[in-house]
DOFI-818455 format. One record per residue (C-alpha): residue number from 1; residue in three letters; x, z, y. Coordinates in steps of 0.5 Angstrom, whole numbers, plus 2048, in hexadecimal, padded with zeros to 3 digits. Layout:
! DOFI-818455
<n: NUM; res: ALA; east: X; up: Z; north: Y>
...
END
This chain:
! DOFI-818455
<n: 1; res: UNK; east: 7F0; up: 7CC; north: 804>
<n: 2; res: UNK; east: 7F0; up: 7C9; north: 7FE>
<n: 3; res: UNK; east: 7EE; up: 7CC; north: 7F7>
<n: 4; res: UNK; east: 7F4; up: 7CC; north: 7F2>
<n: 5; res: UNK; east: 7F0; up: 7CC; north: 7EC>
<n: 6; res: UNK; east: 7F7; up: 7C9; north: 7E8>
<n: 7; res: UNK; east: 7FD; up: 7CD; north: 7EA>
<n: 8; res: UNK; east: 7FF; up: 7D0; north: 7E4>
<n: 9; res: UNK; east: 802; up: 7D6; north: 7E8>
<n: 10; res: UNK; east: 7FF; up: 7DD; north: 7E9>
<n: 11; res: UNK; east: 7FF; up: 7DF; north: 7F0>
<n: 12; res: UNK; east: 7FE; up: 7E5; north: 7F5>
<n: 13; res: UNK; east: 7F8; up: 7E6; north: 7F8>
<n: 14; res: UNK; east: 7F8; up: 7E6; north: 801>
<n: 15; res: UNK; east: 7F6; up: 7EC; north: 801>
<n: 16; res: UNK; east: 7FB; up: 7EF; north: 7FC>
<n: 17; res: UNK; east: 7FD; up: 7F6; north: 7FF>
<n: 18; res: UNK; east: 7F5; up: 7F8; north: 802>
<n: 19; res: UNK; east: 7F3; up: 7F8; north: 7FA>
<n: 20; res: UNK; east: 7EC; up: 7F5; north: 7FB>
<n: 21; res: UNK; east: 7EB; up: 7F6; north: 7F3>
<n: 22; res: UNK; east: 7ED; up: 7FD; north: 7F5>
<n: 23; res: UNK; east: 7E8; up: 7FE; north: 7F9>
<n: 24; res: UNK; east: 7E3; up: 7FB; north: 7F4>
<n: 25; res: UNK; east: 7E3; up: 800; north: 7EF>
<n: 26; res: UNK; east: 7E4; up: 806; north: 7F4>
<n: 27; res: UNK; east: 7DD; up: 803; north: 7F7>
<n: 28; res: UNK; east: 7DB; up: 802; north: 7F0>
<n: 29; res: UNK; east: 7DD; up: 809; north: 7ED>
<n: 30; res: UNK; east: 7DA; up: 80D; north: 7F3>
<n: 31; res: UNK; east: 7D4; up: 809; north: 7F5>
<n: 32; res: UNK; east: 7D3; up: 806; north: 7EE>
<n: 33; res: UNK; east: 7D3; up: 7FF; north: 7F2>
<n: 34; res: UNK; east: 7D8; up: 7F9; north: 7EF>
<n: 35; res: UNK; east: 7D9; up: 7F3; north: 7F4>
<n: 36; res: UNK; east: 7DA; up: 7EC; north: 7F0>
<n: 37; res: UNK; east: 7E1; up: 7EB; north: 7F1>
<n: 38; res: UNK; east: 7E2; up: 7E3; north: 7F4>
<n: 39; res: UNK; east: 7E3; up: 7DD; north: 7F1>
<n: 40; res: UNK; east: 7E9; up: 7DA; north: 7F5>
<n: 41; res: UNK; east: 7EE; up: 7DF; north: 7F9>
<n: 42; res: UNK; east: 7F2; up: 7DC; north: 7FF>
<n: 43; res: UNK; east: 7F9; up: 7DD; north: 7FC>
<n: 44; res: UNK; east: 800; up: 7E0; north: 7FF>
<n: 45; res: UNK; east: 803; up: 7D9; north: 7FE>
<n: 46; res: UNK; east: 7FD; up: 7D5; north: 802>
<n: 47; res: UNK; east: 7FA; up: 7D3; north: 7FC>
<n: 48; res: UNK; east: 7F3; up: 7D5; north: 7FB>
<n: 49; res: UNK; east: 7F2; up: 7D5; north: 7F3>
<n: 50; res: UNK; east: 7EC; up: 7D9; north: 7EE>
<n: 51; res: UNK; east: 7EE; up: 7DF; north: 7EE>
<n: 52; res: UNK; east: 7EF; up: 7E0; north: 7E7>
<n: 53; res: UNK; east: 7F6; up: 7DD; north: 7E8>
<n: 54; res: UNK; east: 7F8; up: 7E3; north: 7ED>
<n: 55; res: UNK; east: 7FB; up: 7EA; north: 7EB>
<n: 56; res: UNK; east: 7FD; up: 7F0; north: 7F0>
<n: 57; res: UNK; east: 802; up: 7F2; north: 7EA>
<n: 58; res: UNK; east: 809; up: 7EF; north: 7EC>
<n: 59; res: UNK; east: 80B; up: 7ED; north: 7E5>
<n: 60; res: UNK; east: 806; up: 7E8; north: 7E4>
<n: 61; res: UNK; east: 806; up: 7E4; north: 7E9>
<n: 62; res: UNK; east: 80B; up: 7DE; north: 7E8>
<n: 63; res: UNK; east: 80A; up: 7DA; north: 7F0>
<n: 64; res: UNK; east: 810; up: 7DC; north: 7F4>
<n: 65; res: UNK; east: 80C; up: 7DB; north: 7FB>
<n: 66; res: UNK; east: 807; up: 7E1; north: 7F9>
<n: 67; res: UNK; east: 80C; up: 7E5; north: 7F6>
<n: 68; res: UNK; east: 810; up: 7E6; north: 7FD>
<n: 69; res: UNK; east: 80A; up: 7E6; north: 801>
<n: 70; res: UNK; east: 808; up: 7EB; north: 7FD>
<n: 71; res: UNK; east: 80E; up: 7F0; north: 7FE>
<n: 72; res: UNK; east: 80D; up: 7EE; north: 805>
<n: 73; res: UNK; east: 806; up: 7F1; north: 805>
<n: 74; res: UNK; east: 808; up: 7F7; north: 802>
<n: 75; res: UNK; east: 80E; up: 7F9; north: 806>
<n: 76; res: UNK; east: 809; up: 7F7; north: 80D>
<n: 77; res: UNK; east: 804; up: 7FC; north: 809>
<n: 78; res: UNK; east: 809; up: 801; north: 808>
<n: 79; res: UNK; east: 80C; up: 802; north: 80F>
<n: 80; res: UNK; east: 804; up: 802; north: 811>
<n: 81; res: UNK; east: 803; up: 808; north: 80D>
<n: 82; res: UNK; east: 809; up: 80B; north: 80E>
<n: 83; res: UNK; east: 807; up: 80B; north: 816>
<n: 84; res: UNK; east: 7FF; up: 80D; north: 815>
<n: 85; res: UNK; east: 803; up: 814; north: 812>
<n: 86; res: UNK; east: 806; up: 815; north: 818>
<n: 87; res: UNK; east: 801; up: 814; north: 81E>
<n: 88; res: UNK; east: 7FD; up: 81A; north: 820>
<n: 89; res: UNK; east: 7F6; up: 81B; north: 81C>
<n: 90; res: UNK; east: 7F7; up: 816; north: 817>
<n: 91; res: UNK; east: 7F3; up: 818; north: 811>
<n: 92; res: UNK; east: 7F9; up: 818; north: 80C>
<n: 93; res: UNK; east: 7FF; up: 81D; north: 80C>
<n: 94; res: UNK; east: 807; up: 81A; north: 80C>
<n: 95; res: UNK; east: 807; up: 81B; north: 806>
<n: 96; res: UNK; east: 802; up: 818; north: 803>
<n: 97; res: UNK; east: 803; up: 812; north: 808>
<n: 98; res: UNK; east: 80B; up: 812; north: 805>
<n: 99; res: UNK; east: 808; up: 812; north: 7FF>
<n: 100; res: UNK; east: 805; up: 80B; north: 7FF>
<n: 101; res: UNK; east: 809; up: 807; north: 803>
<n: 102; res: UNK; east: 80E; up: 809; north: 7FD>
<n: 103; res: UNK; east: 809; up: 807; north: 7F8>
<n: 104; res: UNK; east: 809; up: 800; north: 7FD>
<n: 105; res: UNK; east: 810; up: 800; north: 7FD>
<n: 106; res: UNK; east: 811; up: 800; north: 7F7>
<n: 107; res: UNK; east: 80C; up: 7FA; north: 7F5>
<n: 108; res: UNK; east: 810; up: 7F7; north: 7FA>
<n: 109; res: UNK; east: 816; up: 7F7; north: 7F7>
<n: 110; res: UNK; east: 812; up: 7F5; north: 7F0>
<n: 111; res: UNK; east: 810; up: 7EF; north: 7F3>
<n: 112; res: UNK; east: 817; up: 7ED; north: 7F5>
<n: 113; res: UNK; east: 81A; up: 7EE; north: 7EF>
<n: 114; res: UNK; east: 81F; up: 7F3; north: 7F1>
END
């Protein structure tokens, strides 16, 4: 894919729900390791753009393919989540599965603007 250094909108990662700077600072806060961060990031729209110009919050991401593909991703992740509650020796508890997949669930609807 082609680098889209001029795109004047702010996208969202391909990897939105999975929270990889997410994952960077329980590394960084636990272990005292910090990765760097990339440089250009595949994009929910196709696009791969530096990553500066992405956001995971839904307010301040003005491409309209991300948005959607973002809601989607989080509404997948929130059906996942609510399933691994339910299997026998998951290593988290119904609620606290219920929990995250309405926290994903809300992040969907933020990002489809209902």
């Amino acid at each position: 894919m082609e680098v889209h250094g001029h795109d004047p909108h702010i996208h969202v990662e391909a990897k939105v729900a999975r929270g990889d700077a997410a994952v960077r600072n329980v590394l960084a806060s636990t272990f005292g390791l910090a990765g760097d961060l990339p440089g250009v990031v595949d994009t929910g729209c196709g696009l791969r753009v530096p990553y500066a110009m992405t956001s995971p919050r839904p307010d301040r991401v003005t491409c309209l393919a991300c948005l959607e593909y973002a809601g989607r991703e989080h509404l997948r992740l929130a059906e996942m989540v609510e399933r691994l509650g339910l299997m026998p020796g998951s290593t988290i508890s119904g609620t606290e599965a219920k929990q995250a997949a309405e926290r994903h669930r809300d992040l969907a609807k933020r990002f489809s603007g209902n």
